[in-house]
C-alpha positions as CSV (number, residue, x, y, z in Angstrom):
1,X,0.0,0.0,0.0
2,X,2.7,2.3,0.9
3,X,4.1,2.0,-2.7
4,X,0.8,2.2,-4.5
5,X,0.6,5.8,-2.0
6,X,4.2,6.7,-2.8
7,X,4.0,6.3,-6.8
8,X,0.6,8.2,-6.9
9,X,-1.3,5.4,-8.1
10,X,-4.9,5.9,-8.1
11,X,-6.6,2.3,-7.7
12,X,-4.4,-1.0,-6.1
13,X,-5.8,-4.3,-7.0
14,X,-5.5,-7.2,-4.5
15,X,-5.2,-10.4,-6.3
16,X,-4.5,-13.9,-4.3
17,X,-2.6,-16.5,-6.4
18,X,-5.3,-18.6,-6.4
19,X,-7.9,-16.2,-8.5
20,X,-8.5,-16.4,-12.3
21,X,-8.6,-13.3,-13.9
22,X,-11.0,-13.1,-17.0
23,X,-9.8,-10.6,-19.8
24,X,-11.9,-8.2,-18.7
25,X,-12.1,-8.2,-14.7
26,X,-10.5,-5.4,-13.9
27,X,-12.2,-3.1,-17.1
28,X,-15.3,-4.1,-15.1
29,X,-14.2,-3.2,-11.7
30,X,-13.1,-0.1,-12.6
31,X,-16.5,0.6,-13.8
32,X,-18.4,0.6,-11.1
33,X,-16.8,3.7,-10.5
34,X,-16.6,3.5,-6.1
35,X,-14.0,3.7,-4.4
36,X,-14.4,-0.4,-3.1
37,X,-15.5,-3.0,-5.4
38,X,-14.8,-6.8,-5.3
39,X,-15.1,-9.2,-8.3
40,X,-17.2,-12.3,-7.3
41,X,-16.1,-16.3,-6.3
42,X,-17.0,-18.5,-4.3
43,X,-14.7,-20.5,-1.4
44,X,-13.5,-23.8,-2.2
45,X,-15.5,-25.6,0.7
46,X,-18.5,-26.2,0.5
47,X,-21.2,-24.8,0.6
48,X,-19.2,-23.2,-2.1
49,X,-20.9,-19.7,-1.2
50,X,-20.0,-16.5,-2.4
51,X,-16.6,-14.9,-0.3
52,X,-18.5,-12.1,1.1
53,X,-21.4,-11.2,3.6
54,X,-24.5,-9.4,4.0
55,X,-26.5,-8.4,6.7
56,X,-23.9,-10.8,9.0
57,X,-24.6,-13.8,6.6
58,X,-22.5,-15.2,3.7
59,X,-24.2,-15.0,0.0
60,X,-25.4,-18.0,-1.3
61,X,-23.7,-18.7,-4.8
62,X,-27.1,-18.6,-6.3
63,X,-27.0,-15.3,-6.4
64,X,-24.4,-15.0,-8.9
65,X,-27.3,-15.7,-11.1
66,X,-28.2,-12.3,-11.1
67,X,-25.1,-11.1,-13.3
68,X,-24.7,-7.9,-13.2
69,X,-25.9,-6.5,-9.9
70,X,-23.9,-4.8,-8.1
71,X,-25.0,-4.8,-4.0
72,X,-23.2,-3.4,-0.9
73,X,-21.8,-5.9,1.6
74,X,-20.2,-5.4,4.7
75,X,-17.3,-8.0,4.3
76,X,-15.3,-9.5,1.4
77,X,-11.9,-11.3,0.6
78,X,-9.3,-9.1,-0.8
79,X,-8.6,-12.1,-3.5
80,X,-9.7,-9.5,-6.4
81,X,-10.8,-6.5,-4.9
82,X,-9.9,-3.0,-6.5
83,X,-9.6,-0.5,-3.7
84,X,-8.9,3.5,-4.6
85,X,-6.3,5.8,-3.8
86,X,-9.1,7.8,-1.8
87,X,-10.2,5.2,0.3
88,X,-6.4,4.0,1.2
89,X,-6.1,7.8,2.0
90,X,-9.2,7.8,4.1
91,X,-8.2,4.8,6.4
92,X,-4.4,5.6,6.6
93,X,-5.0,9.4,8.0
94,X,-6.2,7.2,11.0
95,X,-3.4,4.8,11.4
96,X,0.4,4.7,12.7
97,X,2.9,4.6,10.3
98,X,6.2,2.9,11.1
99,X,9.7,2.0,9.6
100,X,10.7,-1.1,10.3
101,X,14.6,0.1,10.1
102,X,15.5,0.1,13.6
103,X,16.6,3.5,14.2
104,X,18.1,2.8,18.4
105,X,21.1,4.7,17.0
106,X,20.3,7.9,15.2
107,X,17.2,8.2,17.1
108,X,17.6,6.6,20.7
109,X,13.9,4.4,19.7
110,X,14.2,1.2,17.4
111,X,10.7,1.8,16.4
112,X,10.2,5.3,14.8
113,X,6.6,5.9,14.5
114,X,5.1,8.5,12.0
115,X,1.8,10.8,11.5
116,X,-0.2,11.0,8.3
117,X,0.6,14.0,7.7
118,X,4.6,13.7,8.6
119,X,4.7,10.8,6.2
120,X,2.4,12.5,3.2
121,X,5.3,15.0,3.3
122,X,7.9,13.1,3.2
123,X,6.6,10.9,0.2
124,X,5.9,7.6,2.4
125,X,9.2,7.1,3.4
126,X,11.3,7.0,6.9
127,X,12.4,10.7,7.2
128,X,15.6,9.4,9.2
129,X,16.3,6.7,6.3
130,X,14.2,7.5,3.3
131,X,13.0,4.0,3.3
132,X,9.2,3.2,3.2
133,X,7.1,2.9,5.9
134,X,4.0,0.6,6.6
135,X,0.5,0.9,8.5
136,X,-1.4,-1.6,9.6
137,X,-4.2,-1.8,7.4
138,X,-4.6,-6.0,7.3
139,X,-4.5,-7.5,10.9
140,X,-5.0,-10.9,11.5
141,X,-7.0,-11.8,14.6
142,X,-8.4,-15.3,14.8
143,X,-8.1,-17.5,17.2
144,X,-5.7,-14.2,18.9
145,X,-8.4,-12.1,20.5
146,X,-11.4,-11.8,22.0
147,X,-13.2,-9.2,20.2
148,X,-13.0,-9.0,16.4
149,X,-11.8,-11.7,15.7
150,X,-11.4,-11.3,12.1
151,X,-9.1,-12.4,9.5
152,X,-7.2,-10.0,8.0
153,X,-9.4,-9.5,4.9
154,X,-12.5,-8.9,7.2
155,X,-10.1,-6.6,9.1
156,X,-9.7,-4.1,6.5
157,X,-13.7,-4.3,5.3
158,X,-13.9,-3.0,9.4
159,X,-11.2,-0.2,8.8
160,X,-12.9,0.5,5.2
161,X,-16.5,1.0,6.9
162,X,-15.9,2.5,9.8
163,X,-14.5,5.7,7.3
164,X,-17.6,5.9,5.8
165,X,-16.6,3.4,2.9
166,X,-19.1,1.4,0.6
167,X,-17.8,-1.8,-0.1
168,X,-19.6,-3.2,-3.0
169,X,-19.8,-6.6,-5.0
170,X,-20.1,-6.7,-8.7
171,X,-21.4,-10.3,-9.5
172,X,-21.6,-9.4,-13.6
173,X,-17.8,-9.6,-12.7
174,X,-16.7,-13.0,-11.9
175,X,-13.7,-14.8,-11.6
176,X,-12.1,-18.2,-10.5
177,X,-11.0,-19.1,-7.5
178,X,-8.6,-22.3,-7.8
179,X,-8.3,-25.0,-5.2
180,X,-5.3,-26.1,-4.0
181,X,-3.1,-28.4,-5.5
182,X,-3.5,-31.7,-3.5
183,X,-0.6,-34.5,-3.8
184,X,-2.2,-37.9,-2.3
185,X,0.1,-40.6,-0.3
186,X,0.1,-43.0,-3.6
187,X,1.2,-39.7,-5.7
188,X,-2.2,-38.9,-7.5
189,X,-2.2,-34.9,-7.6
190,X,-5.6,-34.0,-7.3
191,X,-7.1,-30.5,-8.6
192,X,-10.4,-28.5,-9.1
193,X,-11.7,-25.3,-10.1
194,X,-14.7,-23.6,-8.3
195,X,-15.8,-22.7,-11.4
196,X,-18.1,-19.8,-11.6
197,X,-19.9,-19.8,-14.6
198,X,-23.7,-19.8,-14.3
């Protein structure tokens, strides 16, 4: 994120390794036009629903029948989502920013810890090393605490929404989400593709 920030990009897609692209996925995110918008697939467990939620419940992957709606949800999985300079902007004003030099030497604090606004100025890099610096906007809590425990994915749909952030999914924009590649104990490599296609 700090890179997109410091190379003035205006829109960062997250893309997991395990997502499909289709020639035109990101044409079609950047469409919508907001500044959060997620491609649809589905998890490769079953029930094979779709990897957001709405009003506190997953999506059922019959609802990528309806191609081309585009709905508000409060969580999704950063495997294709196309997030916008504002909205990185919006969430990091709020956060810490840190280099993770450690600086006990030239600043008597191994940690140095940065503003918004000292870190906008400086381009997003340490102003003691000129290397970047970092916020976090993905935490992962399961299993670590007792409130919101969220993966990190869900995380950052919290941050996103508690700025005032639509997130939106575009189901007339779907893409693949691959399984993992399974090797079995008498060597037979087993894959499969939730495929999407309606």
């Amino acid at each position: 994120i700090s890179k997109a920030l410091e190379h003035n990009c205006q829109n960062l897609l997250f893309l997991d390794a395990d997502i499909i692209l289709k020639p035109n996925t990101v044409t079609e995110l950047m469409s919508v036009n907001m500044p959060v918008v997620s491609a649809a697939y589905c998890s490769r467990s079953p029930p094979y629903d779709v990897v957001a939620n709405a009003g506190g419940k997953s999506i059922p992957r019959a609802y990528l029948q309806e191609k081309g709606k585009q709905m508000e949800v409060e969580e999704v999985g950063c495997g294709c989502l196309l997030v916008s300079r504002l909205a990185l902007e919006r969430v990091g004003q709020t956060l810490d920013w840190r280099c993770m030099d450690d600086h006990s030497k030239d600043a008597g604090k191994e940690v140095m810890k940065f503003t918004w606004k000292e870190i906008a100025a400086n381009n997003f890099k340490c102003k003691l090393c000129n290397k970047t610096v970092v916020a976090k906007y993905f935490d992962y809590r399961t299993g670590k605490v007792d409130i919101n425990n969220l993966s990190e994915d869900y995380y950052f749909c919290k941050l996103l929404r508690q700025h005032g952030l639509p997130i939106m999914l575009h189901t007339g924009c779907q893409v693949n989400h691959e399984n993992i590649v399974e090797i079995t104990g008498d060597g037979i490599v087993n894959t499969t593709t939730s495929v999407l296609a309606i």
